[in-house]
Every structure is written in structure tokens, then in C-alpha cells.
C-alpha positions as CSV (number, residue, x, y, z in Angstrom):
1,X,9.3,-11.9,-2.9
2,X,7.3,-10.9,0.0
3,X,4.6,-7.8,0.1
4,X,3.7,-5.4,2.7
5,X,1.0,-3.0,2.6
6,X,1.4,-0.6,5.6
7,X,-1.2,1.4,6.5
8,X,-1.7,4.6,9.0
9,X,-4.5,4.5,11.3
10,X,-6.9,1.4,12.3
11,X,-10.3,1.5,10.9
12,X,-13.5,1.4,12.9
13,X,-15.4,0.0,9.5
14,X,-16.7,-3.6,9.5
15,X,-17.5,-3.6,5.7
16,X,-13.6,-2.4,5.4
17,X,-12.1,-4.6,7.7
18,X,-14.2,-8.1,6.2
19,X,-12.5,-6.8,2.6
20,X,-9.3,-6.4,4.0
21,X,-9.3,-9.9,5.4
22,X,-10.8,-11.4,2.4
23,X,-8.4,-9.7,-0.2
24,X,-5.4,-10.6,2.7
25,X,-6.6,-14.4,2.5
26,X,-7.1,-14.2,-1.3
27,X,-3.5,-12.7,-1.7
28,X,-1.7,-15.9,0.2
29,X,-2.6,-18.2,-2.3
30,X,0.0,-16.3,-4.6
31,X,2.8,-14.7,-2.9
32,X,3.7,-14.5,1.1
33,X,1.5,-11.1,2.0
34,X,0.9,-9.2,5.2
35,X,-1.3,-6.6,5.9
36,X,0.0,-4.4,8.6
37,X,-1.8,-1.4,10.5
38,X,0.2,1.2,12.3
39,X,-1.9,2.7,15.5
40,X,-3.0,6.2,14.9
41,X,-1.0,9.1,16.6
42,X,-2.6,10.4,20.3
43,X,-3.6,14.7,20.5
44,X,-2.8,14.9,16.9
45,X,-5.4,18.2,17.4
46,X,-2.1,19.8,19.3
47,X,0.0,19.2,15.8
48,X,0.4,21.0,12.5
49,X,0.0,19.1,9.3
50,X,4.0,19.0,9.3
51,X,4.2,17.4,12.6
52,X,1.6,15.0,12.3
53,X,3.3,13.9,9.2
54,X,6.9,13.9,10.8
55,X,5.8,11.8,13.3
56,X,4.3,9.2,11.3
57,X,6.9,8.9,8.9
58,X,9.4,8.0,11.9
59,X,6.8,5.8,13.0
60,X,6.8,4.3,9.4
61,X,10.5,4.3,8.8
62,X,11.0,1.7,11.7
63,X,9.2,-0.4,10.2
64,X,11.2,-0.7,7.1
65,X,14.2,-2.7,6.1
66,X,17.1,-1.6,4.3
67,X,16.8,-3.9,1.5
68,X,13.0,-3.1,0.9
69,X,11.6,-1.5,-2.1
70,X,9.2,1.2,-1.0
71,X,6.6,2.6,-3.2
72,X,3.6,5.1,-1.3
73,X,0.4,5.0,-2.3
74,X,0.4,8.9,-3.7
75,X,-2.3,10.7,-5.9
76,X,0.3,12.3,-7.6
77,X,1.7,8.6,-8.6
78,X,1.9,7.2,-11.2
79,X,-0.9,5.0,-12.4
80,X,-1.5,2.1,-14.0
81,X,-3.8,-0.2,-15.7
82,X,-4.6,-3.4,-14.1
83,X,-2.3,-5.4,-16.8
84,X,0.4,-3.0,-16.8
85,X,0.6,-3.2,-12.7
86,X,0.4,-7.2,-12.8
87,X,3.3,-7.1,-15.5
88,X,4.9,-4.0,-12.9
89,X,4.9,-6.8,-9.9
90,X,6.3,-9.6,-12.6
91,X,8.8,-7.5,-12.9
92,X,9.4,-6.9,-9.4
93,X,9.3,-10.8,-8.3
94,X,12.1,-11.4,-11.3
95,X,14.2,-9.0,-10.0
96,X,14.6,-10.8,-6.5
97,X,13.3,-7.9,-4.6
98,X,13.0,-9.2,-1.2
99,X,9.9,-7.1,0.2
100,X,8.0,-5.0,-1.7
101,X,6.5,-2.3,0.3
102,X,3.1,-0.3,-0.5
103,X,2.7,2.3,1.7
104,X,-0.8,4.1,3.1
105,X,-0.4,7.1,4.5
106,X,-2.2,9.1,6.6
107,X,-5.1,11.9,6.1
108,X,-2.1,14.6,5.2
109,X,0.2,12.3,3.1
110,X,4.0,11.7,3.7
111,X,6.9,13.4,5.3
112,X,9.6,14.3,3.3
113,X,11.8,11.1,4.8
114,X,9.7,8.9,3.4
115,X,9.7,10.3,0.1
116,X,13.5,10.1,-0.2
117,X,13.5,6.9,0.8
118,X,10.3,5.7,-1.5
119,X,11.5,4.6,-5.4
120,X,8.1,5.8,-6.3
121,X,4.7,6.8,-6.2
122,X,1.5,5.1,-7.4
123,X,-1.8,6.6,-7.9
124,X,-4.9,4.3,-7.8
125,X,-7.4,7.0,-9.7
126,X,-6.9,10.8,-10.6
127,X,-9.5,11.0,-7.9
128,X,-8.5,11.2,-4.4
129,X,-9.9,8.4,-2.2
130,X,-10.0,8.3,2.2
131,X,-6.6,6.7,3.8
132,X,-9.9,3.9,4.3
133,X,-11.3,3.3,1.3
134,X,-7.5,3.2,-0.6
135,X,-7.1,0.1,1.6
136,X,-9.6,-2.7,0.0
137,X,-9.4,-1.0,-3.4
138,X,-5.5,-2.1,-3.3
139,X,-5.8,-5.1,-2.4
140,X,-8.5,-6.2,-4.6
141,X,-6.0,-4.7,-7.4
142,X,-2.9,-6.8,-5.8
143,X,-5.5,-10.0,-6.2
144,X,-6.2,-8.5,-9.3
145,X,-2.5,-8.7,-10.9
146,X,-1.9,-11.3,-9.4
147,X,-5.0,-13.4,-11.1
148,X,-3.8,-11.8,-14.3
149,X,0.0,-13.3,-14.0
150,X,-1.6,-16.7,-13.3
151,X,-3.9,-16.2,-15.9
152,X,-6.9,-16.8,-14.2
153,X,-10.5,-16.1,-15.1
154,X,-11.2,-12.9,-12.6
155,X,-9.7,-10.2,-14.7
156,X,-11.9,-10.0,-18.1
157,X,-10.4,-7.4,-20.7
């Protein structure tokens, strides 16, 4: 099994973009992972909330494969311990799912396409987080679950 993290929008953040390569590097040591970054949309100022998320989602959608299972990062997913998300991706991997896809959305969520096509939602927090900061606190909970499956000393419950 392969993961994909998608994400909307580049970040201009150093301290973001040094976890993002540290947690991406930390993740290849367990299962083939790639951390990809979809360009931000140009005179978004001239579109409604709809549009803006319309447009991504096509943007989004072409990225995708038919075989993929998609899951978007949502605050009104579900949520899960650390344990119960490492045993979540066990389960995954021993189902021969090809790519597993974790999706960040932009600042105004999903369009309705990529909710149809998603088989679920997760929530990191009941809090709501930036489209930025969601990005090194998943993968540090990837290289979380995955330490945990490997039963390595990181995790401490």
C-alpha cells in the first residue's frame, strides 16, 4: 500500500515546511509515502465560497485514481485515538488497498464531488486547525501509527 496526503495551497512557512520534510522522510522508512501540494487557485477574491471550492475539487479529482481510497481530512470526521488510527491503517494495508488517499482541503473545505467520491471523513481534534497547521500534525500522527504497528518506543500510552 502506498499513501498520499494531498494538500491545497503551498505554504510560505519555514517551520512548516522543515516538519513536513522531516515527518515525509520519517514516513519512508515504513510504507512508500508522498507528500503532494496542489498550487493555490489565481483571483480567488473574484469567487464565492462555492466556486473556489468547485474549482479545487476538479483540481483535486485529477489527481485521483479510480482504485484509490479517499478519506478528507474533515472537522466533522470522525476521530480517532492514536492506537485506534494505527490499527485503522493495519487494516487498510491488509485489505490490499493500493493508495490510500488523505486529503487537505482548502480554507472553505470540500465540494460536494469530492465528498461523494471520499469513503470518509477524519477529524484530527473537535477543534478546527488552518489548512497549515493540519499538515505536520498528520504526519507526525501517520509516523505516529505507524511507530505504534512496529511497536516502537515513540508512542508511550
Amino acid at each position: 500500500m502506498k499513501i498520499l496526503v494531498l494538500a491545497i495551497g503551498k505554504t510560505d512557512e519555514q517551520w512548516v515546511q522543515e516538519a513536513l520534510l522531516k515527518y515525509s522522510k520519517r514516513l519512508q522508512h515504513y510504507i512508500p509515502f508522498e507528500f503532494e501540494v496542489i498550487l493555490d487557485l489565481k483571483n480567488t477574491k473574484n469567487l464565492s465560497e462555492a466556486q473556489q471550492k468547485e474549482k479545487e475539487g476538479a483540481l483535486i479529482l485529477k489527481k485521483l485514481k479510480p482504485t484509490d481510497e479517499v478519506f478528507l481530512l474533515d472537522e466533522k470526521g470522525k476521530e480517532y485515538r492514536s492506537v485506534e488510527f494505527a490499527k485503522y491503517l493495519q487494516h487498510q494495508m491488509n485489505s490490499r488497498v493500493k493508495r490510500l488517499v488523505f486529503i487537505i482541503g482548502g480554507p472553505y473545505g470540500f465540494s460536494l464531488e469530492l465528498y461523494a467520491k471520499a469513503k470518509g471523513k477524519l477529524a484530527l481534534s473537535k477543534m478546527t486547525f488552518s489548512h497549515q497547521m493540519i499538515r505536520p500534525f498528520f504526519l507526525e500522527q501517520l509516523y505516529r501509527a505507524m511507530t505504534i504497528l512496529k511497536n516502537e518506543p515513540y508512542h508511550h500510552e
